[in-house]
SEDRENNU-784580 format. One record per atom (N, C-alpha, C, O, CB): residue number from 1; x, y, z. Coordinates in nm, 3 decimals, decimal comma. Glycine has a CB too. Layout:
# residues N
r k:NUM&east:X&north:Y&up:Z
...
# end
This chain:
# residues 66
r k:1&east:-0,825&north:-1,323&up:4,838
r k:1&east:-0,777&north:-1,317&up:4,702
r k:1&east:-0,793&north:-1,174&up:4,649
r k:1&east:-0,891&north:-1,114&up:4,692
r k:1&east:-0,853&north:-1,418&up:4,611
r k:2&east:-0,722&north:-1,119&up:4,575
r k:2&east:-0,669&north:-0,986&up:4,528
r k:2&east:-0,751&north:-1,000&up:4,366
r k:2&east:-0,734&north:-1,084&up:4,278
r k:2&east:-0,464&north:-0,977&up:4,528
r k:3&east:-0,845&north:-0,880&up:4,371
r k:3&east:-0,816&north:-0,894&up:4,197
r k:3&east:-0,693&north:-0,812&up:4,156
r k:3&east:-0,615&north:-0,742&up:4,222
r k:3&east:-0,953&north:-0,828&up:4,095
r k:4&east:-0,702&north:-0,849&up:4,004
r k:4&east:-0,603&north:-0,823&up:3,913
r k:4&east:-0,598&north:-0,643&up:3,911
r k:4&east:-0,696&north:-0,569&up:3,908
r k:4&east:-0,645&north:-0,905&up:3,758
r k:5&east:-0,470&north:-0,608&up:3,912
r k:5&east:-0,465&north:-0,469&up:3,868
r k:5&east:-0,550&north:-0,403&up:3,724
r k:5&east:-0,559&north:-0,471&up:3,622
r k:5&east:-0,317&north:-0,453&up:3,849
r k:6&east:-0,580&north:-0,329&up:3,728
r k:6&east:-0,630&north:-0,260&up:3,609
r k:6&east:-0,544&north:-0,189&up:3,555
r k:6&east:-0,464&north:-0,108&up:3,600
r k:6&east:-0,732&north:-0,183&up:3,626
r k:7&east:-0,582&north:-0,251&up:3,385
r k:7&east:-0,458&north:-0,193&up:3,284
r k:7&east:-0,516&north:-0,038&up:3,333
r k:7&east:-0,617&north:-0,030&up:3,403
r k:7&east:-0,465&north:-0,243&up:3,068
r k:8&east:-0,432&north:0,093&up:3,285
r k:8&east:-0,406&north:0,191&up:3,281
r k:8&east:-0,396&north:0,251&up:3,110
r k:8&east:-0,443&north:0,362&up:3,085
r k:8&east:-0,300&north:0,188&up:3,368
r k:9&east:-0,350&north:0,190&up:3,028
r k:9&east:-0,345&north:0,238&up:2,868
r k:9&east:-0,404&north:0,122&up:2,816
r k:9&east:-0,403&north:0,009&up:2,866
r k:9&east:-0,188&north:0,271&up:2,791
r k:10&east:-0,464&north:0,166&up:2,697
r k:10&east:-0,569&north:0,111&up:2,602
r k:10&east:-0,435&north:0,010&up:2,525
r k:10&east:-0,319&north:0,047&up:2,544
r k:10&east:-0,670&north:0,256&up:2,483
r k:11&east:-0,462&north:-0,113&up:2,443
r k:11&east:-0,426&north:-0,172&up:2,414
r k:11&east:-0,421&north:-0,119&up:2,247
r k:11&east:-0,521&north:-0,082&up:2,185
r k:11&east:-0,475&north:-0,267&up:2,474
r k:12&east:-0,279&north:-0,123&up:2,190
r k:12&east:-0,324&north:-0,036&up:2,025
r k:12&east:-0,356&north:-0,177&up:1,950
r k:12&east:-0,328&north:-0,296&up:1,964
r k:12&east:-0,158&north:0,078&up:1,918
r k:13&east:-0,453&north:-0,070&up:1,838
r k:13&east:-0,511&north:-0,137&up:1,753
r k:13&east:-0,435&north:-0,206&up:1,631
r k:13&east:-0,362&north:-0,135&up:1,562
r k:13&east:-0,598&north:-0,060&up:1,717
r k:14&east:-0,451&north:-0,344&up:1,600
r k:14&east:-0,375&north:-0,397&up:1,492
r k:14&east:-0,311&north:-0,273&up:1,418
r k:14&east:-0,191&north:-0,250&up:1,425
r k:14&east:-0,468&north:-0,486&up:1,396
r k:15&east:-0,408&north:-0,188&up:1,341
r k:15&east:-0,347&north:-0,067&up:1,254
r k:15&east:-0,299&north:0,002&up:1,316
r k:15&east:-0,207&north:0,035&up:1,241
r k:15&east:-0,417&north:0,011&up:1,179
r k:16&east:-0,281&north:0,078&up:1,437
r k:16&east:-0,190&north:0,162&up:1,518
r k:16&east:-0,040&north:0,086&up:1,534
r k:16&east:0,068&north:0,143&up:1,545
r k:16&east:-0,262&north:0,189&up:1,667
r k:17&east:-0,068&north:-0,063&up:1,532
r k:17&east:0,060&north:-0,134&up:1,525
r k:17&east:0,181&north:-0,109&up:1,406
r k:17&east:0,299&north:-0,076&up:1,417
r k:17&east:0,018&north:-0,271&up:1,518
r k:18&east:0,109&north:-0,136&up:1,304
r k:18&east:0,123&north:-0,129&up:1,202
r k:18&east:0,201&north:0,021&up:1,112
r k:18&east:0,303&north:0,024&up:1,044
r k:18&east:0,005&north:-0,168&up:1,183
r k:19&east:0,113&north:0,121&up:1,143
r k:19&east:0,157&north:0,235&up:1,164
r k:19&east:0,305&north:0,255&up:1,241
r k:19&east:0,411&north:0,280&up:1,183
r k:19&east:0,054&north:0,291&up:1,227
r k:20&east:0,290&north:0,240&up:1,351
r k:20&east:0,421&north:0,241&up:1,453
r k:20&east:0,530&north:0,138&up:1,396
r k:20&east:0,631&north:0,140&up:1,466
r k:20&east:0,375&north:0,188&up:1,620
r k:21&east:0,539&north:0,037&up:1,273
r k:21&east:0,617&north:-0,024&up:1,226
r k:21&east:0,665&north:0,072&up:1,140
r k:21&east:0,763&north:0,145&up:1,154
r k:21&east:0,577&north:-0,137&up:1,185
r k:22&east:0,553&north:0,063&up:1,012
r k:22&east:0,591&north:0,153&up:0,934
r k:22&east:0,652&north:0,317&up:0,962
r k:22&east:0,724&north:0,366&up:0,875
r k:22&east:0,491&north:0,149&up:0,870
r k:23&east:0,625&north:0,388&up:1,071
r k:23&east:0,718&north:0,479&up:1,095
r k:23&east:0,839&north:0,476&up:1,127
r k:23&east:0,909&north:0,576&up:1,141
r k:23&east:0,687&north:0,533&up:1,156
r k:24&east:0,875&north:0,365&up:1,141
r k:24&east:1,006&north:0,333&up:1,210
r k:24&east:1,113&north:0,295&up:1,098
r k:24&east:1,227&north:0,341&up:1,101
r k:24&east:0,985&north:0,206&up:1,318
r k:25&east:1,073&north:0,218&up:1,011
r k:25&east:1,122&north:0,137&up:0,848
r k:25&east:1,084&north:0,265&up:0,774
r k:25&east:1,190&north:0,319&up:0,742
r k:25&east:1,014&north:-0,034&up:0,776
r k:26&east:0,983&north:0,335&up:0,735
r k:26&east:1,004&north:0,385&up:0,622
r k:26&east:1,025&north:0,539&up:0,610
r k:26&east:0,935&north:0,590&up:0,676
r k:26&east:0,907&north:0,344&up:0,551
r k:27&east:1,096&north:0,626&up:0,562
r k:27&east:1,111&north:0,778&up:0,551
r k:27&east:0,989&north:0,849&up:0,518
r k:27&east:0,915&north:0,802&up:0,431
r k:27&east:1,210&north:0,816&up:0,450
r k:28&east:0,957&north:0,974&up:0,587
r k:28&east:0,842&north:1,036&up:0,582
r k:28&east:0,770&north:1,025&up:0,441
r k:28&east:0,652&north:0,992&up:0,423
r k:28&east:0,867&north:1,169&up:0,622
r k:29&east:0,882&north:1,065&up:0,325
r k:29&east:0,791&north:1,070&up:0,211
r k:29&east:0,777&north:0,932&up:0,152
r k:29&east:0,712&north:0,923&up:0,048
r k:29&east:0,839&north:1,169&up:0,105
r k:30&east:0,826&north:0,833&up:0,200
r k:30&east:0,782&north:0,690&up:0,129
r k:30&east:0,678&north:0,672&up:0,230
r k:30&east:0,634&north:0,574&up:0,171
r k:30&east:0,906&north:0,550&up:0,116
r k:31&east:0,608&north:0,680&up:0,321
r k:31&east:0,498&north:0,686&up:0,428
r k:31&east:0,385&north:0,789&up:0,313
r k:31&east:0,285&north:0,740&up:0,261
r k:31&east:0,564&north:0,779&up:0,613
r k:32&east:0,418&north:0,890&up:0,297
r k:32&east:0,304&north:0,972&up:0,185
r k:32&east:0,311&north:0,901&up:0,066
r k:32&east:0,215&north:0,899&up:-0,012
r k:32&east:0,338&north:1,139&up:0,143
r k:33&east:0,394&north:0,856&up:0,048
r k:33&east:0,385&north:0,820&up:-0,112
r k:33&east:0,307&north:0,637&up:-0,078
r k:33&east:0,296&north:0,593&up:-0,193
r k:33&east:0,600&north:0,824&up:-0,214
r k:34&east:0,272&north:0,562&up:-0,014
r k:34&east:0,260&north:0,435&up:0,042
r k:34&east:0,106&north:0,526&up:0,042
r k:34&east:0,033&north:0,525&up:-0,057
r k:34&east:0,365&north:0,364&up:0,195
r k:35&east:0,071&north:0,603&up:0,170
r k:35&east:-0,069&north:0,631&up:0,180
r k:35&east:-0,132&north:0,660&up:0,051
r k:35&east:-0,226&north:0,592&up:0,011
r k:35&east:-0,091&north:0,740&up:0,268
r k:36&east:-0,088&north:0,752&up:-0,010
r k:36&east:-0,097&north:0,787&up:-0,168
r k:36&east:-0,172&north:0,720&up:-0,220
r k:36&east:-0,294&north:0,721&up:-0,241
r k:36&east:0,011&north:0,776&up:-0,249
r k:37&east:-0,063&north:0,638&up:-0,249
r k:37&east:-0,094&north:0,508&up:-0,355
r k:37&east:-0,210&north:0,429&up:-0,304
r k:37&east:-0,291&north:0,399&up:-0,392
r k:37&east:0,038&north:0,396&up:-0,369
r k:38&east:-0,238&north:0,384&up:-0,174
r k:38&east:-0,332&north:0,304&up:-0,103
r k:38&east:-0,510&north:0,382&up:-0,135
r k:38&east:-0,616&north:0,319&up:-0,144
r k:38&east:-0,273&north:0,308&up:0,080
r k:39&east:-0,492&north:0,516&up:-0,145
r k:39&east:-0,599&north:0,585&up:-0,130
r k:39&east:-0,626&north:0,595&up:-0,316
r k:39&east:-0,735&north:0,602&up:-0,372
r k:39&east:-0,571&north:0,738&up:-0,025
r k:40&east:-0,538&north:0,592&up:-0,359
r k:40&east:-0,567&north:0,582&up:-0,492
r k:40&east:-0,605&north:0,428&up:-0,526
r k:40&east:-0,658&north:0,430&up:-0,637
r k:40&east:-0,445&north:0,634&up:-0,573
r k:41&east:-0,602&north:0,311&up:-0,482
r k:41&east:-0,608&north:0,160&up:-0,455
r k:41&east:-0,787&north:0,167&up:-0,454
r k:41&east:-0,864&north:0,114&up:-0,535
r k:41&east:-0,512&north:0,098&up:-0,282
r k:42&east:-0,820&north:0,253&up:-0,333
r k:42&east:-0,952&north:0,217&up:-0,291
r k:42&east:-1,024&north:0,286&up:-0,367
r k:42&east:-1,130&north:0,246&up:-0,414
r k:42&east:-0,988&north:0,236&up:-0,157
r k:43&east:-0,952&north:0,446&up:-0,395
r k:43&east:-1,095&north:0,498&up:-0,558
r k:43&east:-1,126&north:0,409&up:-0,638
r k:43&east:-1,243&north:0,377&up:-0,658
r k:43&east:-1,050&north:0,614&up:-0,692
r k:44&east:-1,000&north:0,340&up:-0,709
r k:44&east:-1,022&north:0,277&up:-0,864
r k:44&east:-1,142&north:0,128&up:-0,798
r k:44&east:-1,214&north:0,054&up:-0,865
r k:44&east:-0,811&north:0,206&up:-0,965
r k:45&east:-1,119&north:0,132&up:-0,638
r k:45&east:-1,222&north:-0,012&up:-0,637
r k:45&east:-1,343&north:0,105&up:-0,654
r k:45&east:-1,411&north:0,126&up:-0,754
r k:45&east:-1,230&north:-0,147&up:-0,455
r k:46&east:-1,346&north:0,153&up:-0,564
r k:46&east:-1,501&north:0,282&up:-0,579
r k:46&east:-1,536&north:0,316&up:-0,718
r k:46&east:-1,651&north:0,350&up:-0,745
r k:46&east:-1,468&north:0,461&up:-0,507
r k:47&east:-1,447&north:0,310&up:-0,807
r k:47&east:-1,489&north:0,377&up:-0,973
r k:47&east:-1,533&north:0,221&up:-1,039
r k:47&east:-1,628&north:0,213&up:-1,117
r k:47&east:-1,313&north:0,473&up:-1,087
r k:48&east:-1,467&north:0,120&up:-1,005
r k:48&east:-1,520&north:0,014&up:-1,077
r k:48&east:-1,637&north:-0,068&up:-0,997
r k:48&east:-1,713&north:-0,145&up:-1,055
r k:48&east:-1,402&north:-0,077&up:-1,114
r k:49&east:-1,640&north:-0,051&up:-0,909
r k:49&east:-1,812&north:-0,064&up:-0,858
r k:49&east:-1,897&north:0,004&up:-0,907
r k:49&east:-1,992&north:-0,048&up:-0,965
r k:49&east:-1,847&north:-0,034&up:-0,727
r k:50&east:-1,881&north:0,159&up:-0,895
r k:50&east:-2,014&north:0,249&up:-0,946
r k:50&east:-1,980&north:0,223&up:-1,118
r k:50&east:-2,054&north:0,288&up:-1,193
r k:50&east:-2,010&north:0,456&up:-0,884
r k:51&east:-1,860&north:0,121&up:-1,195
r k:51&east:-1,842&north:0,112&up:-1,334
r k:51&east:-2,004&north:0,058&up:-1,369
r k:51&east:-2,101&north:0,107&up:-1,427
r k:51&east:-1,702&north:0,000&up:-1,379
r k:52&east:-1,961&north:-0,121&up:-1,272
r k:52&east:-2,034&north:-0,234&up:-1,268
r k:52&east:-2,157&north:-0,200&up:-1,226
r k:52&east:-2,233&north:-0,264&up:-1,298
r k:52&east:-1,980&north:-0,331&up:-1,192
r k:53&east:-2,232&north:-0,122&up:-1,135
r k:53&east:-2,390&north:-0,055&up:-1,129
r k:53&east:-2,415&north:-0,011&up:-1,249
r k:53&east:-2,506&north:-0,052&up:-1,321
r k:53&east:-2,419&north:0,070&up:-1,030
r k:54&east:-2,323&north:0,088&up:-1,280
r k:54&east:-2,418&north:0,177&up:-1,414
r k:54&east:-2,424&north:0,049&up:-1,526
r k:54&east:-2,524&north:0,043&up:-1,597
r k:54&east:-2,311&north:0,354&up:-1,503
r k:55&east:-2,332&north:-0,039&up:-1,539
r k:55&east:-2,357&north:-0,106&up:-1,639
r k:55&east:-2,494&north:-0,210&up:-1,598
r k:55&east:-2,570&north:-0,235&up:-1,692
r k:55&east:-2,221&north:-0,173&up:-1,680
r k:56&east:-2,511&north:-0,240&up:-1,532
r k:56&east:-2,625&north:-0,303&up:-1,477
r k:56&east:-2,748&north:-0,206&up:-1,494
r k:56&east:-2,839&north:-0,258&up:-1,559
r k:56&east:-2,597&north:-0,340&up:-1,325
r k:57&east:-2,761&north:-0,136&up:-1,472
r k:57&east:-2,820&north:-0,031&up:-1,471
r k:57&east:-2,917&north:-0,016&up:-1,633
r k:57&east:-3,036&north:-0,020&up:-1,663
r k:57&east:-2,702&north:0,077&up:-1,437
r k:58&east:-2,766&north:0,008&up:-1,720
r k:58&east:-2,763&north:-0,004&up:-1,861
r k:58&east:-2,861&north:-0,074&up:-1,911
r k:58&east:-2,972&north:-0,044&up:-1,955
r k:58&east:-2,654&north:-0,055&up:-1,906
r k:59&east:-2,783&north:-0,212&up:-1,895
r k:59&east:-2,867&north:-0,336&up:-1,948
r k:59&east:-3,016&north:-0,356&up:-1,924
r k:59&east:-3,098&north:-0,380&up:-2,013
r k:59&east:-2,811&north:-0,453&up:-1,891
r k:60&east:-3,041&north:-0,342&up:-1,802
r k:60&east:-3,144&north:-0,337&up:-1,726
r k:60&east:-3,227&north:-0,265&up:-1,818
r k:60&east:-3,304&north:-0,334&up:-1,884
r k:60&east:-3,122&north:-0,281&up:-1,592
r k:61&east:-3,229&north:-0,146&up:-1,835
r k:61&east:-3,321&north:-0,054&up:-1,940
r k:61&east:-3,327&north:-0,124&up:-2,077
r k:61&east:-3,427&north:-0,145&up:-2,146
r k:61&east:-3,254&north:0,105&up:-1,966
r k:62&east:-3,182&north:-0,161&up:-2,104
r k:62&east:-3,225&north:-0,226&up:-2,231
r k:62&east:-3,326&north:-0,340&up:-2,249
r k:62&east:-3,400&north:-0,374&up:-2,342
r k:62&east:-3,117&north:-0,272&up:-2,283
r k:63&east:-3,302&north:-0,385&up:-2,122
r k:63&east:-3,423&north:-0,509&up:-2,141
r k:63&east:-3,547&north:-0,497&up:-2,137
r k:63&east:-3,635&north:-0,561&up:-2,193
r k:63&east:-3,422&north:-0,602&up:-2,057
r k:64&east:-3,551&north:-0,372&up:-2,032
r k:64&east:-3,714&north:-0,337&up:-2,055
r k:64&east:-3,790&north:-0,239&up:-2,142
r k:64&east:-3,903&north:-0,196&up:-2,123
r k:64&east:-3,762&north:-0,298&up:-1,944
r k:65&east:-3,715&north:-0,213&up:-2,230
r k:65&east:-3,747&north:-0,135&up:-2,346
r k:65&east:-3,794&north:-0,257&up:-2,464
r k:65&east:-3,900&north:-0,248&up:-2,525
r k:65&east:-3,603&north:-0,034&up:-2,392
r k:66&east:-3,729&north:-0,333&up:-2,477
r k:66&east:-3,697&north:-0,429&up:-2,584
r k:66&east:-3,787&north:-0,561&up:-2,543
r k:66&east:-3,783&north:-0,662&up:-2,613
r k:66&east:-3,524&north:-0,461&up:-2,592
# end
């Protein structure tokens, strides 16, 4: 009995897939303007987390002052 050949190239990753769609469908600057927007997506989660700490934060003092 023979083993199996060995793959030769790495198998792409869901997001490399994904990528390789989207280059194909969308024009370079709707690809920048898509990343753009996505990276601006994940600050506003990053700004309203560190919102929700400081307000915790806040309160927190208030309570132990009071």
């Amino acid at each position: 009995m023979q083993a199996a050949p060995v793959r030769a190239t790495a198998i792409p990753s869901f997001t490399d897939a994904l990528r390789a769609v989207e280059s194909l469908l969308l024009s370079s600057g709707q690809r920048t303007a898509r990343r753009n927007a996505w990276t601006s997506v994940l600050e506003d989660r990053r700004r309203a987390k560190d919102r929700v700490e400081a307000q915790r934060v806040v309160e927190q003092s208030f309570v132990t002052r009071h």
